[in-house]
N, C-alpha and C positions, 0 to 999 in steps of 0.2 A: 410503308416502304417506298423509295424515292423511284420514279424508273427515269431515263436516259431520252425521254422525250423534247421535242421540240413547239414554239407557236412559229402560226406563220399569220403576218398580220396585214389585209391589203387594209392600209389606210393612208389617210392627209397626213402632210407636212404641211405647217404654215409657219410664214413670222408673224410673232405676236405682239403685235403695236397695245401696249397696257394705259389708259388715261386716267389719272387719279382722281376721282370727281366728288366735290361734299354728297348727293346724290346721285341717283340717275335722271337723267335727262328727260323731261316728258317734247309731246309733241309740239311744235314749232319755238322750241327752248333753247337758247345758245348759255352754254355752260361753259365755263374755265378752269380745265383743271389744271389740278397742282402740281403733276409730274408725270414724267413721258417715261414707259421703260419698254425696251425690247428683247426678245426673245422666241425660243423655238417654243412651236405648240403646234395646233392641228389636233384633232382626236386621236387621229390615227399614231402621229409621234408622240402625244402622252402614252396612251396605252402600252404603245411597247415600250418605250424607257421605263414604265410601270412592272412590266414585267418584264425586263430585263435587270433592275434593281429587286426584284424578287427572286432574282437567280434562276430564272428560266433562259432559255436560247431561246432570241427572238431571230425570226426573219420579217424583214420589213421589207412588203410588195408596193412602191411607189413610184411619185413622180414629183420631183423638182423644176424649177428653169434655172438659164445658166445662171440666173442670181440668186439661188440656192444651194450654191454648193458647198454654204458653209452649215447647211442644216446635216447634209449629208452627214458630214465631218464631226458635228454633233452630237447626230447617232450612234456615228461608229464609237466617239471616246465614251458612251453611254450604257455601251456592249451592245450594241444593237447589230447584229449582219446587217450591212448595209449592200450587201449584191447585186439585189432586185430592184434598185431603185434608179429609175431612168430619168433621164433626160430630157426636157421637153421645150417646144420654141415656146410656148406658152411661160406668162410667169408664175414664179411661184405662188401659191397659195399665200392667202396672207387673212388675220383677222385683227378689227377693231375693237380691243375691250375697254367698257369702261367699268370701274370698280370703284362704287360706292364707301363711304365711308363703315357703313354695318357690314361690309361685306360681300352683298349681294352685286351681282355686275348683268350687264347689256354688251353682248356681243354682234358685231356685222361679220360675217365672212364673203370670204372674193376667193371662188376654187382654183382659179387658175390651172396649174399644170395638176391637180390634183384628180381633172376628170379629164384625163389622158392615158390612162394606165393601157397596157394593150392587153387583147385577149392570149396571145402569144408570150406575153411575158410575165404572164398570171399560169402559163401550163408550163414554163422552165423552171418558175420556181417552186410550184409544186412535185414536179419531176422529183424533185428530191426527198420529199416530205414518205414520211414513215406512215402506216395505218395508224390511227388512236392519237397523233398529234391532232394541235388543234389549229384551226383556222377563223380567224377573226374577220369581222367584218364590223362597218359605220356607215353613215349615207352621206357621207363627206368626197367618196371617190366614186368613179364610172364602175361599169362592169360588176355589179353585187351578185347579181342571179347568175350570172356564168361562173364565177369564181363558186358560190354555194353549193352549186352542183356538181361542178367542178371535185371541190374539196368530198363533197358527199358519196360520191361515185370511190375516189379513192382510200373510203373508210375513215376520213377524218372526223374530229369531231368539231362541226360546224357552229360558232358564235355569232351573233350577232348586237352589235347595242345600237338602242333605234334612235340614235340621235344626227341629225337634226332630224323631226320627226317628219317621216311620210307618210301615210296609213300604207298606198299604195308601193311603196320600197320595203315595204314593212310585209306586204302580205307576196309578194316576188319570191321572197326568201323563204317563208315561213316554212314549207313543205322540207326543208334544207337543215331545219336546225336542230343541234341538242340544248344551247343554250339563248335563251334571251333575257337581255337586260332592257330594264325601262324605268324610267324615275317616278314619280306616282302621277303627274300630271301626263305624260308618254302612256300609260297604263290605262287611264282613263279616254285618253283619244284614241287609242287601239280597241277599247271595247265598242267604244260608241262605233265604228268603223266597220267592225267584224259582226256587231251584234250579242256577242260572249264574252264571258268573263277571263283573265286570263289564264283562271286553272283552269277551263277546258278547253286550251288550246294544245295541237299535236304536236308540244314540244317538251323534249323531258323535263328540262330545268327552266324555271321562269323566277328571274332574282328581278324585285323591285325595290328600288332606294327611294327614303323618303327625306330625306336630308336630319332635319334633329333627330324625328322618330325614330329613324332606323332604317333597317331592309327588312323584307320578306323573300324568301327561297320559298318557291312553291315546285314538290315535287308528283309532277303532274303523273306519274306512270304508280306512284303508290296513295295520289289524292291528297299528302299530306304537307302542309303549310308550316313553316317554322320564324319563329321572326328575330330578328335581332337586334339590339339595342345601340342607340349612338354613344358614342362617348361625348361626357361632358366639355364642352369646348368650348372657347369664345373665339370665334371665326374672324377671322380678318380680309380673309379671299376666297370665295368657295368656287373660284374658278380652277376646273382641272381635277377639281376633288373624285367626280364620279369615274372621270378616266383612270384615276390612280387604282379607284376603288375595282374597278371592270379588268385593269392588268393583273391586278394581286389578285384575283381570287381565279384566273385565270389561272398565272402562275402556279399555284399554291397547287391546283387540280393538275395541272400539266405535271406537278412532280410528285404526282401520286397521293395527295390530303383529300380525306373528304371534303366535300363542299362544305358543309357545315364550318370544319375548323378555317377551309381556305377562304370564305367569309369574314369569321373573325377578324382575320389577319389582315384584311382588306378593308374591314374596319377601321380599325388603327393608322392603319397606312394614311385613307381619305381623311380620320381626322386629325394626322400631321400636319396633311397636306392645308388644310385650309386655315394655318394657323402662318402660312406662308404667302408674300407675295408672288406671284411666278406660275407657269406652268411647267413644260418639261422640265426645265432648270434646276427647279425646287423639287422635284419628287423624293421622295425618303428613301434611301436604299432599307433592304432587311435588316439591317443587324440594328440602323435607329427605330425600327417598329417591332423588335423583340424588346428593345432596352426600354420602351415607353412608357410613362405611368402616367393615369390621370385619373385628379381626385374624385 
C-alpha cells in the first residue's frame, strides 16, 4: 500500500564537465579527449532527480552560487522541491569526469557552495517534514551529523550513502541511521576502520552494490542477508549509476514497497542508467524501468 510520504535530501549540486577519453588517464599522462559535454550532477542532485523520477516528493536541502541558478531550474523542471536551496557567494560545485571508453570513469570534484549549507536552513526545512519520511544524506555537503540528528530526533528515517568515502564522516552519522549504502570497495574500508563487519553494525539496513555482481541488503536487526542480481548489460557510463540506484530504492521504500522489491526496481533503474551518457539529465523516469527488458 502506497502512503503520502515525502524525501528530504541534503545533498551537492554540481556542473558536470564530462571528458571523453580512449582510457583513463594514469599519473603524469596528458590525454586528448574526444568530446566535452555538460550538465547537472553532484550526488546530492542525482539522487533526488532519482527519486523524484520514481515518483516520490523530493525536497532538495542545498546550496548553489549565483552561477547556478540554472541547476536550480533544473530541479525544479525534474520535480524536484526546490525551496531549500540557497544561495551562496561561494561558487557552484562543480566535477571533472573523465569516461573511458569500457565505461568506467575518474572523477575530480571542487564543493564550492556545496559546503555552505546552514544549520538554520537544514531546521526550516525539516520543520516541515512528517515522522517516517525519509532523510538522505552524502559526504559531498557541510553539516551531516547536525542534520542526522537532527532528522533522527524528529522520527525520520535517517539515510546515508558513504560516498566520497570518509571512515570518519561515516562513523559521525552512524549512531543516526536506518539506512546505509556503500559499494563493496566503501564496505571494505568501513570495516578495516571500524574493525567489524558490516552486518554487525547498529544500523537496520545495510545495502552494498557491487557493480556487475549485484547488491546485497543486509538486514541487520533479523541477521539476514539477501542478495540481488545485476542485469545483463553492456555499460557505456557507469557514472551516476549508484545514485540512481540509492534514489529508487529510496523511492520505492518512501512509498511503502518493501526493500526487497524497492531494490529490484532500483536495479533496473542503475542498469538503464549506465547504458547512457550523462548524469542527472539521463536518469530513467519509472514508467522506462517498468517497461524494461533485458536478455
Amino acid at each position: 500500500m502506497e502512503v503520502d510520504l515525502a524525501i528530504y535530501n541534503l545533498g551537492s549540486i554540481n556542473a558536470d564537465n564530462f571528458y571523453f577519453v580512449p582510457h583513463i588517464p594514469v599519473a603524469g599522462e596528458t590525454l586528448a579527449a574526444t568530446a566535452l559535454r555538460r550538465g547537472l550532477g553532484g550526488k546530492g542532485a542525482n539522487m533526488s532527480v532519482a527519486a523524484a523520477r520514481a515518483a516520490a516528493q523530493v525536497f532538495h536541502i542545498g546550496a548553489i552560487g549565483e552561477d547556478g541558478r540554472w541547476a536550480r531550474t533544473r530541479l525544479l523542471e525534474y520535480g524536484v522541491d526546490v525551496a531549500y536551496i540557497s544561495e551562496s557567494t561561494e561558487p557552484t560545485g562543480h566535477a571533472n569526469i573523465c569516461v573511458a571508453a569500457d565505461g568506467e570513469n575518474q572523477i575530480v570534484l571542487f564543493p564550492g557552495a556545496n559546503r555552505s549549507v546552514t544549520t538554520d536552513q537544514i531546521g526550516t526545512a525539516l520543520s516541515g517534514a512528517n515522522a517516517a519520511d525519509i532523510l538522505l544524506l552524502q559526504n559531498e555537503t557541510n553539516a551531516q551529523r547536525v542534520a542526522a540528528e537532527m532528522g533522527k530526533t524528529l522520527g525520520l528515517h535517517v539515510a546515508y550513502a558513504a560516498a566520497p568515502f570518509e571512515a570518519e564522516a561515516v562513523k559521525s552519522v552512524l549512531p543516526f541511521l536506518d539506512f546505509l549504502f556503500l559499494n563493496a570497495v566503501e564496505a571494505e574500508q568501513l570495516q578495516q576502520a571500524l574493525g567489524t563487519a558490516p552486518e554487525n553494525l547498529a544500523v537496520p539496513n545495510v545495502i552494498i552494490t557491487s557493480g556487475r555482481k549485484g547488491s546485497h541488503w543486509i538486514d541487520t536487526n533479523k541477521g539476514k542477508t539477501e542478495h540481488f542480481p545485476a542485469m545483463r548489460i553492456s555499460p557505456v557510463d557507469t557514472t551516476g549509476a549508484g545514485d540512481t540506484f540509492t534514489g529508487y530504492v529510496l523511492a520505492g521504500i518512501d512509498r511503502g514497497f518493501p526493500v526487497a522489491q524497492a531494490i529490484r526496481t532500483a536495479t533496473v533503474a542503475a542498469a538503464l542508467m549506465v547504458t547512457r551518457h550523462g548524469t542527472a539529465d539521463v536518469i530513467p523516469d519509472l514508467k522506462e524501468v517498468q517497461d524494461a527488458r533485458f536478455g
